[in-house]
C-alpha positions as a Markdown table, in Angstrom:
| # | Residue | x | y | z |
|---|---|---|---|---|
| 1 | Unk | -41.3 | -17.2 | 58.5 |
| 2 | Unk | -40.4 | -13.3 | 58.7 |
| 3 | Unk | -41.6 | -12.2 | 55.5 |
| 4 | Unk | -38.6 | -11.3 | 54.7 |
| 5 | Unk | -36.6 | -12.4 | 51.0 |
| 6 | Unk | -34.9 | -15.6 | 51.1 |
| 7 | Unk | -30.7 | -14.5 | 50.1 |
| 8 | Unk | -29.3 | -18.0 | 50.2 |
| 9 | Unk | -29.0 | -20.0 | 46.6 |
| 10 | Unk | -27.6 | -23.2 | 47.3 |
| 11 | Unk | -27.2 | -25.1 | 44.2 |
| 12 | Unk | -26.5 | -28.7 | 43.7 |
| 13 | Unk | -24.8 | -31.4 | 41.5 |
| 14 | Unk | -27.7 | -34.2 | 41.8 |
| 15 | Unk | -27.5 | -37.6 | 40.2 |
| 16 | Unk | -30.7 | -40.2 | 40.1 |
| 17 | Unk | -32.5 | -43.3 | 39.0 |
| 18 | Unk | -35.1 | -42.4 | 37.4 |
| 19 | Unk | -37.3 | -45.7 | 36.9 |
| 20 | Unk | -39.8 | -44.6 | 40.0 |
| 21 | Unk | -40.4 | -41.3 | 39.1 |
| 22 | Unk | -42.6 | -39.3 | 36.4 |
| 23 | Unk | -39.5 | -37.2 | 35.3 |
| 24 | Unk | -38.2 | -34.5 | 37.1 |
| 25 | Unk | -40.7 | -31.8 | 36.7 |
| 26 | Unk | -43.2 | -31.8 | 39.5 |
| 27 | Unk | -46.3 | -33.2 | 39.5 |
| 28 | Unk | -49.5 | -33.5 | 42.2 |
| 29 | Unk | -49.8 | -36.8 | 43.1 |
| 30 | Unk | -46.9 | -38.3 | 40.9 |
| 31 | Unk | -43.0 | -39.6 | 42.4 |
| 32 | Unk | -40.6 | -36.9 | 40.8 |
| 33 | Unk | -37.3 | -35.9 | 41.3 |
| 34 | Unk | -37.7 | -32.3 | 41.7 |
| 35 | Unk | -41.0 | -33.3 | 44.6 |
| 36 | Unk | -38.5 | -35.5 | 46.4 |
| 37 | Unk | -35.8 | -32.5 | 46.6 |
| 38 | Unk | -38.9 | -30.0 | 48.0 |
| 39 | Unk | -40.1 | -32.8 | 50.3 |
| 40 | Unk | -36.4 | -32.3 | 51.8 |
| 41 | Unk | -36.0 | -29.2 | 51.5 |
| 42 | Unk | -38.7 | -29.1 | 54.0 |
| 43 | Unk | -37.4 | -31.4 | 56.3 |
| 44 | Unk | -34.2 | -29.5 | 56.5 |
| 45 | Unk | -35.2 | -26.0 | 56.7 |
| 46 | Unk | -38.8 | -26.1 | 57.5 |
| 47 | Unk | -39.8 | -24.0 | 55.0 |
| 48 | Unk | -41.1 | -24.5 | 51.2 |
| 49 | Unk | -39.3 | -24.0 | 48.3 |
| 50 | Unk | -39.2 | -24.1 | 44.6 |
| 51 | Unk | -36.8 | -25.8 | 42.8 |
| 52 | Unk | -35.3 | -24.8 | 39.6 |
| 53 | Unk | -33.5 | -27.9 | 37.5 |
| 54 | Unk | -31.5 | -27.5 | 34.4 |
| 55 | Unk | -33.3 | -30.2 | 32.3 |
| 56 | Unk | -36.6 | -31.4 | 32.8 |
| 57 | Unk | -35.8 | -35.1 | 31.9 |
| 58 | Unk | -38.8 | -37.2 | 31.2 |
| 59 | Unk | -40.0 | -40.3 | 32.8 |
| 60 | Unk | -37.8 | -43.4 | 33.8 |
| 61 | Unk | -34.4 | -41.1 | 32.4 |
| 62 | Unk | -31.5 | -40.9 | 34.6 |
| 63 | Unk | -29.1 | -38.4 | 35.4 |
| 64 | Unk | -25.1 | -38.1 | 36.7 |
| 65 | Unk | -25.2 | -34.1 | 36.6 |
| 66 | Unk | -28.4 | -32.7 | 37.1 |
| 67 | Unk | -28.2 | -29.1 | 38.0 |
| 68 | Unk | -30.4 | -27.7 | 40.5 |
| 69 | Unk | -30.7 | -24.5 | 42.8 |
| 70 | Unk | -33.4 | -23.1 | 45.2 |
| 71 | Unk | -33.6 | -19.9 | 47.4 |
| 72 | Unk | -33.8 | -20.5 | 51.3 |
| 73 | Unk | -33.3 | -18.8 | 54.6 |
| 74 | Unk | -31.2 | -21.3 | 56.1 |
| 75 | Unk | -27.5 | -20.7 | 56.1 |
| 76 | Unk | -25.8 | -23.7 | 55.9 |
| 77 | Unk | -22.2 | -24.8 | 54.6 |
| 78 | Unk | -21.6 | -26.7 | 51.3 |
| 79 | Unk | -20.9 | -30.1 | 53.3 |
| 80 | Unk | -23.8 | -29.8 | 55.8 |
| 81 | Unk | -26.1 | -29.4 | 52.1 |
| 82 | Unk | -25.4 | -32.3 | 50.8 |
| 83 | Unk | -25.0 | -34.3 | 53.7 |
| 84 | Unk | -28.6 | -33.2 | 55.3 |
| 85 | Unk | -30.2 | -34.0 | 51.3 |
| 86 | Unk | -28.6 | -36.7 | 51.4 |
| 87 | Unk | -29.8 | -38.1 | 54.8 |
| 88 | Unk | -33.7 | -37.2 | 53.2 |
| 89 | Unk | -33.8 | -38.1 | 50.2 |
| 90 | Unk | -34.5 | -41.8 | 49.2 |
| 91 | Unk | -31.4 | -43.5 | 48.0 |
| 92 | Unk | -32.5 | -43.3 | 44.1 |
| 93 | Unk | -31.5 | -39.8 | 44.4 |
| 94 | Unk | -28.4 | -38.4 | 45.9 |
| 95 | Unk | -26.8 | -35.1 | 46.4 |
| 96 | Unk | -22.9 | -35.6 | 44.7 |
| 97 | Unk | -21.9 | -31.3 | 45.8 |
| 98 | Unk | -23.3 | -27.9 | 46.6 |
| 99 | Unk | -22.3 | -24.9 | 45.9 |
| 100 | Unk | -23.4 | -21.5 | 46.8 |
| 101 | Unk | -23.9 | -19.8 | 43.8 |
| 102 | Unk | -25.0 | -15.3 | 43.6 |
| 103 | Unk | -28.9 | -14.4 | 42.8 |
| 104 | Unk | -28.7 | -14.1 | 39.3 |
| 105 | Unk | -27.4 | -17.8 | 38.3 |
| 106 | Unk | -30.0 | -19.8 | 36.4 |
| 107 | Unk | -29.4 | -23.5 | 36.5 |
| 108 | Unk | -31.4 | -23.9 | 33.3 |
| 109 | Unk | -30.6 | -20.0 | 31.5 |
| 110 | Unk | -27.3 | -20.3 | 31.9 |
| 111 | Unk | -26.5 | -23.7 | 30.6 |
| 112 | Unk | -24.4 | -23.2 | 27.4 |
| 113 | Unk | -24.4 | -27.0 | 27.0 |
| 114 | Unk | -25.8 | -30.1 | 27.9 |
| 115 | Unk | -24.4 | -33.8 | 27.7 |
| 116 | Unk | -27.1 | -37.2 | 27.6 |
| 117 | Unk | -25.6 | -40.4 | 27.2 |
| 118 | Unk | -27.5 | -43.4 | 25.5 |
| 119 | Unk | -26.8 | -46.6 | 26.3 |
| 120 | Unk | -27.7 | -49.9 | 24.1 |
| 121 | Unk | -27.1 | -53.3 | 24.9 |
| 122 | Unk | -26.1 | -55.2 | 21.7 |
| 123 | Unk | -26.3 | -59.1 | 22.3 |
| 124 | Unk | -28.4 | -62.3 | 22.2 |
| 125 | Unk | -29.8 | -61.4 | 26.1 |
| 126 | Unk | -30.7 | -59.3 | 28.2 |
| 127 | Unk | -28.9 | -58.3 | 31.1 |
| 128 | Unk | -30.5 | -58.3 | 34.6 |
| 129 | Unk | -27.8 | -55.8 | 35.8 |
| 130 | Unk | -28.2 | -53.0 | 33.2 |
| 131 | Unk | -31.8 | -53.5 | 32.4 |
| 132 | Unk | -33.2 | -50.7 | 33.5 |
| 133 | Unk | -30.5 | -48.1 | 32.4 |
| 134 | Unk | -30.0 | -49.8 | 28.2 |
| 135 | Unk | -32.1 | -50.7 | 25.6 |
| 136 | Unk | -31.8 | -54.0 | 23.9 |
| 137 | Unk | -31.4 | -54.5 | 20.8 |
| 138 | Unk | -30.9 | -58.2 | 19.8 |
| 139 | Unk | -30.1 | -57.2 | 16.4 |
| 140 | Unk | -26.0 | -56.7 | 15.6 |
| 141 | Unk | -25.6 | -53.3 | 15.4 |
| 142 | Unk | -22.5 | -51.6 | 13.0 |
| 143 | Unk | -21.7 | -49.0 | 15.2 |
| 144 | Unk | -19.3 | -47.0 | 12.4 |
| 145 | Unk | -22.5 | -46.7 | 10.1 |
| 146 | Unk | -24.4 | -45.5 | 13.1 |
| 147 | Unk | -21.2 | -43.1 | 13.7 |
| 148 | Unk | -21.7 | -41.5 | 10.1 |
| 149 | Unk | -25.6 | -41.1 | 10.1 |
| 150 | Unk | -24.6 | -39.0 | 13.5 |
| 151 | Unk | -21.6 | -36.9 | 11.7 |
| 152 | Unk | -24.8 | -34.9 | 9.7 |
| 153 | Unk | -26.2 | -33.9 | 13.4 |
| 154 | Unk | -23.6 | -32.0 | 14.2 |
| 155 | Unk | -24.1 | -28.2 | 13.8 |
| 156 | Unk | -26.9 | -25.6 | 13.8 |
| 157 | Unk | -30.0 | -27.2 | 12.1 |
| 158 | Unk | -33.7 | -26.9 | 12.4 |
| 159 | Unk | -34.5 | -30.8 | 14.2 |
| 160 | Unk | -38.2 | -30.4 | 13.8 |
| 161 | Unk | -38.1 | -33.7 | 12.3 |
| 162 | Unk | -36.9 | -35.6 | 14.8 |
| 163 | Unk | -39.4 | -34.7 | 17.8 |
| 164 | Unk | -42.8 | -34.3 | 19.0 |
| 165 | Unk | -44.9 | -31.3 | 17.0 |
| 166 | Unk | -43.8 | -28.1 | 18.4 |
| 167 | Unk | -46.5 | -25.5 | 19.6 |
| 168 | Unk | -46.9 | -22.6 | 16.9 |
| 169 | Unk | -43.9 | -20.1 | 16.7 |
| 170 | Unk | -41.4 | -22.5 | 18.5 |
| 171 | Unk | -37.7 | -22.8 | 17.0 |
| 172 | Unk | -36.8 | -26.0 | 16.3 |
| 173 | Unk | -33.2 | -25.0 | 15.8 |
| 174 | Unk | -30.5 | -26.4 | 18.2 |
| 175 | Unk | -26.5 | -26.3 | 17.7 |
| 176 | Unk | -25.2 | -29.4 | 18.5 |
| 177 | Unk | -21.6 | -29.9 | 19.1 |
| 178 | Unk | -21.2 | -33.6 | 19.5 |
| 179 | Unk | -23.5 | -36.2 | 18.3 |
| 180 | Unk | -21.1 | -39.8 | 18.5 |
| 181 | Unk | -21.3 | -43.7 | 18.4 |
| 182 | Unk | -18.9 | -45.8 | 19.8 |
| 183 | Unk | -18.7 | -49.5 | 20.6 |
| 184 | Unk | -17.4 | -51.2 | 24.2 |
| 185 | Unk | -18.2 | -54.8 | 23.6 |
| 186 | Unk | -21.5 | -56.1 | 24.0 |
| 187 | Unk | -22.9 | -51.8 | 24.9 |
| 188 | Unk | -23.4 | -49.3 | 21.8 |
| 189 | Unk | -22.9 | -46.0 | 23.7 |
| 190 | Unk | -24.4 | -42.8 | 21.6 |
| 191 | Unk | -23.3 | -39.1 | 23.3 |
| 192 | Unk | -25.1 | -36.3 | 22.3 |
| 193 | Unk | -24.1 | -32.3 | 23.3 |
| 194 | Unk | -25.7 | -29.4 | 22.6 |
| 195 | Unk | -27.3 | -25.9 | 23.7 |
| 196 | Unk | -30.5 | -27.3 | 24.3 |
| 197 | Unk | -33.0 | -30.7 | 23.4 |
| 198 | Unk | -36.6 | -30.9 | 22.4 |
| 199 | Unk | -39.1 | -33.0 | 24.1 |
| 200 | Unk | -37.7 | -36.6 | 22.5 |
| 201 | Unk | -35.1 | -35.2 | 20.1 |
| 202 | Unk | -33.2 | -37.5 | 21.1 |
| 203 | Unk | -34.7 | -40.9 | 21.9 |
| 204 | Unk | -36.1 | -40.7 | 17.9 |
| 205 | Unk | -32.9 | -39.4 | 16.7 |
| 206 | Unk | -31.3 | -42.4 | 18.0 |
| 207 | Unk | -34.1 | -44.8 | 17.1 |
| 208 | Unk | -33.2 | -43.9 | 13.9 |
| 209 | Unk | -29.9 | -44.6 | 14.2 |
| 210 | Unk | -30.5 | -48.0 | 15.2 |
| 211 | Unk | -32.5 | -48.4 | 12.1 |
| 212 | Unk | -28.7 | -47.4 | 10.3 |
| 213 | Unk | -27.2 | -49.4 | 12.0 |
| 214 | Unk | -29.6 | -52.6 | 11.8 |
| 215 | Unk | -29.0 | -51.6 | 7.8 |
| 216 | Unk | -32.4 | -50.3 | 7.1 |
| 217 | Unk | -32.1 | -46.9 | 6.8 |
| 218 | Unk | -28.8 | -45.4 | 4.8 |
| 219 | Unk | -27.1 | -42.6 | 7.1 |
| 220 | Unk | -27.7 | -40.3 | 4.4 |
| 221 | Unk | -31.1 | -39.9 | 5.3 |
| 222 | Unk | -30.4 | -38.1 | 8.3 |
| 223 | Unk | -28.3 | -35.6 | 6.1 |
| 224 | Unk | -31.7 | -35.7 | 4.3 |
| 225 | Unk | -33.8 | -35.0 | 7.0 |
| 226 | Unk | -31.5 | -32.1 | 8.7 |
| 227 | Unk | -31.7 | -30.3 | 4.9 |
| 228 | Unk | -35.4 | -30.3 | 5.1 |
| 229 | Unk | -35.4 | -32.5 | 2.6 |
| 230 | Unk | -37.8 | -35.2 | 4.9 |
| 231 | Unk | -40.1 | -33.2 | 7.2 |
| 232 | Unk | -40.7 | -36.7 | 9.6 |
| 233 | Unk | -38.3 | -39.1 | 11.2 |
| 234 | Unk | -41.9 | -41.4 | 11.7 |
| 235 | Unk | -40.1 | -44.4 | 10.0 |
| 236 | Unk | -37.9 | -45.2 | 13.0 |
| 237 | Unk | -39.0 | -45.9 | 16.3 |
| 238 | Unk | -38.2 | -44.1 | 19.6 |
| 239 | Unk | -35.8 | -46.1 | 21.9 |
| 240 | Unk | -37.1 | -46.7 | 25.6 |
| 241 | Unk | -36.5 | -43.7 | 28.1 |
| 242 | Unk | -34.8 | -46.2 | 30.5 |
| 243 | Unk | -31.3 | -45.5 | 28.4 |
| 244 | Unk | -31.0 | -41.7 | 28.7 |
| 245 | Unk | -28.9 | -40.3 | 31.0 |
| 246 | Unk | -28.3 | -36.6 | 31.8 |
| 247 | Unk | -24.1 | -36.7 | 32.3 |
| 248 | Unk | -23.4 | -33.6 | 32.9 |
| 249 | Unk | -24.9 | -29.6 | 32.7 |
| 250 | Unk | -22.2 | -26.7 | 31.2 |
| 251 | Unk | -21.7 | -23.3 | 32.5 |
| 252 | Unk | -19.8 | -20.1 | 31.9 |
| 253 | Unk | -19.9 | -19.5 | 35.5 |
| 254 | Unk | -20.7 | -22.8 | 37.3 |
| 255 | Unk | -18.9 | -24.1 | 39.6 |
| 256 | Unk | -17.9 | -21.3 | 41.1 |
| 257 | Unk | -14.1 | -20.9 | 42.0 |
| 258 | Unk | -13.2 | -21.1 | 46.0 |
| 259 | Unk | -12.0 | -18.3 | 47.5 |
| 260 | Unk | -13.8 | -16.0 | 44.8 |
| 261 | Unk | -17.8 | -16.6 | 45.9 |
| 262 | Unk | -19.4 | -13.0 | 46.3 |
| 263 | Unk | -21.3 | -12.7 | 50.2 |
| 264 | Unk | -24.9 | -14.1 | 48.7 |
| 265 | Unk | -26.6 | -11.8 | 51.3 |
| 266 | Unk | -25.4 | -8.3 | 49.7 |
């Protein structure tokens, strides 16, 4: 290395399994998504780099449109990115585009939205298929009830309620822009879009929609809880991580339009 200041920014459209790995944040000694990319980052450019993701999803979730970037001196084209990740990486992880993006982008700043998908199997068995990307649940589910329990998520609220204790001084507010429950024979699908999730937020959200749609728990309460009017979801269970998946990351300014990129070296 010449010392000098790495002025590429390749950024990348990444989609995994997550069922080996400890999440995507780094860890020592732990499989993660974001170790993997380093470990061929390495093996393509020979040097080390950082990489920045848009979401730190947790252990065993998935992703279609993880967001990703990392500075570098190599200079290569869009194509020869992904395919030289993709040549590296192990086949639970796979690079779908790159981009080259200008110094100042942030894949996890300048999100303005982000899209998880939950996924619920709804019959008498499992699947051996799906099993690692659903839930079960053998229970029948009404899907509409569930549907109206999620209707009350949708705006700016303070979700404190519905995830792990926040450290002193830290917002729970989040504007949510789509919080939906929808039906496709024997798979419950729950979307959820918004600025920005809390650790959980929405594994115990949905658990509790479940419980609404099992009948236990009247979709008013999450009206309820989003008033302040219950501090603590704690009566419904968080679904398994294994059904989360990370669809897709929004931007003001991402992808960038061809013929329009700025020279990332000036």
């Amino acid at each position: 290395m010449n010392g000098e200041r790495p002025h590429a920014k390749p950024t990348l459209v990444i989609e995994y399994d997550g069922s080996n790995y400890n999440g995507f944040q780094y860890q020592p000694q732990r499989p993660t998504v974001q170790g993997e990319l380093e470990r061929a980052i390495g093996k393509i450019t020979g040097e080390e780099a950082r990489v920045r993701g848009a979401s730190r999803t947790d252990s065993g979730v998935h992703a279609a449109g993880q967001v990703v970037d990392f500075f570098t001196h190599a200079q290569l084209s869009e194509e020869a990115w992904t395919g030289a990740f993709n040549f590296h990486l192990p086949r639970d992880i796979r690079v779908r585009e790159a981009h080259k993006t200008t110094p100042d982008f942030h894949p996890r700043r300048d999100a303005v939205a982000r899209t998880y998908r939950y996924t619920i199997l709804n019959r008498d068995t499992e699947s051996p298929l799906i099993r690692d990307r659903c839930a079960w649940v053998r229970a029948p589910l009404d899907a509409e009830a569930m549907g109206r329990g999620a209707g009350f998520l949708v705006g700016t609220h303070d979700f404190s309620g519905f995830t792990a204790p926040l450290p002193p001084g830290k917002s729970g507010v989040r504007a949510v822009r789509r919080w939906e429950v929808w039906r496709d024979g024997d798979l419950v699908l729950i979307e959820a879009e918004a600025n920005a999730f809390m650790l959980h937020q929405i594994v115990r959200t949905n658990g509790m929609l479940v419980d609404i749609g099992k009948g236990r728990t009247d979709p008013s309460a999450i009206q309820d809880m989003t008033n302040g009017r219950i501090k603590k979801g704690r009566q419904a269970a968080s679904l398994p991580a294994k059904g989360l998946c990370l669809m897709r990351v929004e931007y003001r300014n991402f992808p960038p339009k061809r013929g329009n990129q700025e020279d990332e070296a000036s």
